[in-house]
N, C-alpha and C positions, 0 to 999 in steps of 0.2 A: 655448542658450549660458549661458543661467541656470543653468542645473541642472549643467554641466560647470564654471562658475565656485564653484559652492557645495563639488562634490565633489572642489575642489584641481586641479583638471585642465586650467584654464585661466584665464587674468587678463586680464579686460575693461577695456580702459584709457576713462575719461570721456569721451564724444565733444565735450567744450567743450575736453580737454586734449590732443589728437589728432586731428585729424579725417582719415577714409581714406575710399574711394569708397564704402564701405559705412555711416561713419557711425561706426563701432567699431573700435579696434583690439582684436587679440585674439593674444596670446602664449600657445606653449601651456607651459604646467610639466611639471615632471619625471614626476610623475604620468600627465599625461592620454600623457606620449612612450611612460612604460611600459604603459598600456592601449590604446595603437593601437598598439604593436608585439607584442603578446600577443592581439590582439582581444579582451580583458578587459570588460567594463561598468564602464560609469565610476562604477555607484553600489558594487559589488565592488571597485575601485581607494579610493576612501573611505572605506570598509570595512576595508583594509589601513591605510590612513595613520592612520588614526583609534585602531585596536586593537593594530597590533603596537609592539611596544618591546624595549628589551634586556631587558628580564624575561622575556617569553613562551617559553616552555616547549614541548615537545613535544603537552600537552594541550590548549595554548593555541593550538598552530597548527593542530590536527583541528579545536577549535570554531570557530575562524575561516574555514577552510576551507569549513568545512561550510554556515556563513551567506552563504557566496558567493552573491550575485543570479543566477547560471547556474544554478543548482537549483531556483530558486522556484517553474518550475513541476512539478516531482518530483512524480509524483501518491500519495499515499499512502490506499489503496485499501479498500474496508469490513473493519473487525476485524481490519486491519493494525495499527494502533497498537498492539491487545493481543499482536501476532506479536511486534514491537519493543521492547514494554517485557522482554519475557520472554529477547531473546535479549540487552538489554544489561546484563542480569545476572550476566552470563558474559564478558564486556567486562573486559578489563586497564586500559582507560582510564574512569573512570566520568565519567560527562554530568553536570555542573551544570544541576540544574532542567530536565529537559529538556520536551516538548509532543512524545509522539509520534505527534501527529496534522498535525504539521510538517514539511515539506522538510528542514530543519534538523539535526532529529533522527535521521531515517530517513538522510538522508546519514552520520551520526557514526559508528550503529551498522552500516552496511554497507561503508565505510572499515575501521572493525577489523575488521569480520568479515574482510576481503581480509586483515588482513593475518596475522589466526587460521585464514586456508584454513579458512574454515568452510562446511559442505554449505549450499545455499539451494534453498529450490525458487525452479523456472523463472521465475516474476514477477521474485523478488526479485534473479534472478542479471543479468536481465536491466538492470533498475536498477544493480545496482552496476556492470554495465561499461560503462552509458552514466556515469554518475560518473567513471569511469576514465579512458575517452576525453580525460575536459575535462579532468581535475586537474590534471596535467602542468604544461600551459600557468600555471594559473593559479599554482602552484609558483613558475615561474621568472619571475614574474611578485612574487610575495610576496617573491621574493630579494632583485632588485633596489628593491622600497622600503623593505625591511631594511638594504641598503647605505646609503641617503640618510642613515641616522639611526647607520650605523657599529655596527651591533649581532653581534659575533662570534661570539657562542652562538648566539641565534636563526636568523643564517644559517647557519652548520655544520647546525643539527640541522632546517633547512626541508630541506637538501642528502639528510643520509640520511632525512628522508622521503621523497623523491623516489626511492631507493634501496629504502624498504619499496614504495613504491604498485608500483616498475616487477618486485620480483621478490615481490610476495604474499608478507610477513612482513616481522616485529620485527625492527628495528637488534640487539636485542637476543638475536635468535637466533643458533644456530649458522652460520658460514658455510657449513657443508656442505649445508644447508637448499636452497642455491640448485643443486643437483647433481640433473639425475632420479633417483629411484627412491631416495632417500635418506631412506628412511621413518627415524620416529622410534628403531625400536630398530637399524638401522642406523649412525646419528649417535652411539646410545650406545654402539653397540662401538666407533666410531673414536676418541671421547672419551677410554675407557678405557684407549686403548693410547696417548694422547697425539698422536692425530693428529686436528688443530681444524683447519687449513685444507685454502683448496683443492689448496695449492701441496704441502703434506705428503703428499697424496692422488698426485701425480704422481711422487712421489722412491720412494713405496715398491716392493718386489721384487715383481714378480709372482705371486708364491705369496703373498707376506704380504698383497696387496692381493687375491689372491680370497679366504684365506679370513677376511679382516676383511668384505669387502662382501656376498662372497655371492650372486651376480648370476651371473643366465646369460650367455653370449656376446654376447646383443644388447645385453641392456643395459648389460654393460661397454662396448660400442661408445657407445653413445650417454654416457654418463659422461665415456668419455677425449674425444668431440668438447666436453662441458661445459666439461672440464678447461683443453683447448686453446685455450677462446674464449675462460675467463678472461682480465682485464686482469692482464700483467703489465708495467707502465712502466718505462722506466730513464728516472730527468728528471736535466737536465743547470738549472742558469743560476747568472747574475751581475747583478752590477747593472754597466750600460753605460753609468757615468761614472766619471772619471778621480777627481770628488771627490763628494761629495754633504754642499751646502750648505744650510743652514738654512730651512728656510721653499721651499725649492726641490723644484721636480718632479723625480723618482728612477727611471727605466726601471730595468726587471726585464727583462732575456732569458733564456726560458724556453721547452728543447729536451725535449718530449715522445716517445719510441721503443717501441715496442712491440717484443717480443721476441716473435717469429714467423719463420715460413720464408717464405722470398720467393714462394712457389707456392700460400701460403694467402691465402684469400679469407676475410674477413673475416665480412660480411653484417651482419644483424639481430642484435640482444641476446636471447641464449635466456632468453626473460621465457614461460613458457607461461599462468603466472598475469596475464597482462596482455593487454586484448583487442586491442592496437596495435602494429604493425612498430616496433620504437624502434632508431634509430642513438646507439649512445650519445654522450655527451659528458659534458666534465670540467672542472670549475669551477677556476679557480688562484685562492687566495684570497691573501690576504696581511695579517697581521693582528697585535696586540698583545694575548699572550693575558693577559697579568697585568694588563692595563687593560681586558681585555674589548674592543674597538676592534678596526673591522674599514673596515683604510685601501682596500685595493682587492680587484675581484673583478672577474672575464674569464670567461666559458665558450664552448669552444673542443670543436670536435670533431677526435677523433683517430682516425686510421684505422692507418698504419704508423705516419708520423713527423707530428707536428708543432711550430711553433713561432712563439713570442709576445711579443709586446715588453706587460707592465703597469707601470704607473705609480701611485705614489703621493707625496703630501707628505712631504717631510725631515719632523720635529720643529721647531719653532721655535728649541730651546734646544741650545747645539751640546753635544757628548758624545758616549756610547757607548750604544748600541741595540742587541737583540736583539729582532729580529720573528720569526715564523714563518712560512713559505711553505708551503702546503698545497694538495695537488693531490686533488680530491675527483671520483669517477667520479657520476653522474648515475645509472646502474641497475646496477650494481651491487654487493653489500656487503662491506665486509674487505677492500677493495683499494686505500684512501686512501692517500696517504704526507706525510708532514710532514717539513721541514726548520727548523731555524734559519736566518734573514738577519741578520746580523751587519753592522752598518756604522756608520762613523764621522763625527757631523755635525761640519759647521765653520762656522765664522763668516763672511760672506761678505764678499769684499773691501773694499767699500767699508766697513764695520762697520769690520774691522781701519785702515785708512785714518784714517777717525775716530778712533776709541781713539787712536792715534798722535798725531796733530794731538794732543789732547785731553791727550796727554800732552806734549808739549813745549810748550804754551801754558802749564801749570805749573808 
């Protein structure tokens, strides 16, 4: 219990100021709620509370990641280290200081390689998909103590990491990246003619679309099944109060649809680069981007339809507000969509009440 009061994850109350059949009372915090519903280590949960902040950056969350206590015993194997310095040379993300004779390190540099689809021999591939396995978790796990502290960048860009780990590659790639057989100078023919997405990939003529891809019969088959599984949402919401007052709780109803035939079966996220069946699901954030400020976040799975009541604080101070409501998919990329929330705080009764008094006592 020492060691879980140290790592924020639970508060031991003085047994002279409480006494319980045990002697101790014991509350658990927000921390130790999100490491037993993630099965996390509580010295990993510490880890996060201690490291992340609204500064943390995309490099900042592969090193953190990567120090995770679930690794520690990674084994890193003779004249491994010399294999690891050599390949994080070639690394878009460069390691601070790194020890590649470390769990640590070997984790950082086998995360980008997943997400550089880089060749490994069999040891090393082995290791990176037991890495995989766990990451996930611990992900949605680094979200939610990102939420505690209201950090809007940091949680967006922990979200499309979750989105690189589950489809092997960069936020920063092409979306077509995530389509089979969409080698590199395929991607730069559809570039060229102006078709970047997936959705572009479905609108084109048949003729224009063989001879931009170039694929034979099978593989067009398995492409249009790609195409089809994409997420494409139509979200619906409102906020479901008549007013929304100052300092007061604010429900968001929020109608997620998938635009599919009623005869399609959905199944698993075509992740081939990922060594686990993932259902996806979709984060609703909601948040203040010009403050950086990130009021509420829900992740929900959606299959046809679903829908969600989130909640966040009015502003204290009444006026006019624009938030932004963001529906973020969990695996896979280019398919987020963002809204403005628009609403108007007011003053709560009794405030007006007073002012009035306050003003006829004068």
């Amino acid at each position: 219990l020492g060691q879980l009061e140290e790592a924020g994850c639970v508060l031991l109350q003085d047994p002279e100021e409480e006494e319980t059949e045990t002697g101790v009372s014991v509350e658990i915090l927000n921390p130790g709620i999100i490491a037993a519903h993630y099965y996390i280590k509580y010295d990993t949960i510490e880890l996060f509370t201690s490291s992340l902040s609204k500064n943390t950056k995309l490099k900042g969350l592969i090193e953190i990641l990567s120090n995770a206590k679930e690794f520690s015993d990674l084994p890193v194997r003779h004249k491994e280290a010399g294999v690891l310095n050599r390949m994080a040379g070639h690394l878009p993300v460069k390691i601070e200081s790194p020890k590649f004779n470390e769990p640590s390190a070997k984790v950082n540099v086998l995360l980008q390689s997943h997400f550089s689809r880089t060749e490994l021999k069999p040891d090393l591939r082995l290791d990176q998909q037991e890495i995989l396995k766990q990451i996930l978790k611990l992900l949605y796990g680094m979200v939610d103590v990102i939420t505690t502290f209201g950090g809007l960048r940091p949680a967006l860009c922990a979200m499309e990491l979750a989105q690189m780990i589950v489809q092997g590659m960069w936020v920063s790639d092409s979306p077509l990246k995530q389509l089979p057989f969409f080698t590199t100078n395929v991607i730069d023919r559809c570039l060229n003619e102006g078709v970047t997405s997936i959705a572009a990939i479905t609108e084109l003529e048949d003729d224009q679309r063989d001879s931009l891809l170039q694929m034979t019969p099978k593989q067009m088959v398995k492409v249009a099944e790609a195409c089809n599984r994409y997420p494409d949402l139509d979200i619906e919401f409102q906020i479901a109060s008549e007013t929304v007052v100052a300092g007061a709780s604010v429900p968001v109803r929020v109608i997620l649809e998938r635009d599919i035939d009623e005869d399609e079966e959905l199944g698993f996220v075509i992740a081939p680069y990922y060594p686990k069946a993932q259902l996806e699901q979709w984060w609703v954030v909601i948040g203040d981007q010009e403050s950086d400020t990130l009021h509420a976040v829900k992740r929900i799975p959606v299959q046809r339809q679903a829908s969600t009541t989130i909640t966040f604080a009015a502003p204290e101070a009444p006026g006019n507000y624009k938030y932004s409501l963001m529906v973020v998919c969990d695996s896979y990329i280019g398919c987020d969509q963002e809204y403005d929330l628009s609403f108007q705080v007011q003053v709560p009764e009794d405030n007006e009440e007073d002012d009035a008094d306050d003003a006829m006592s004068e």
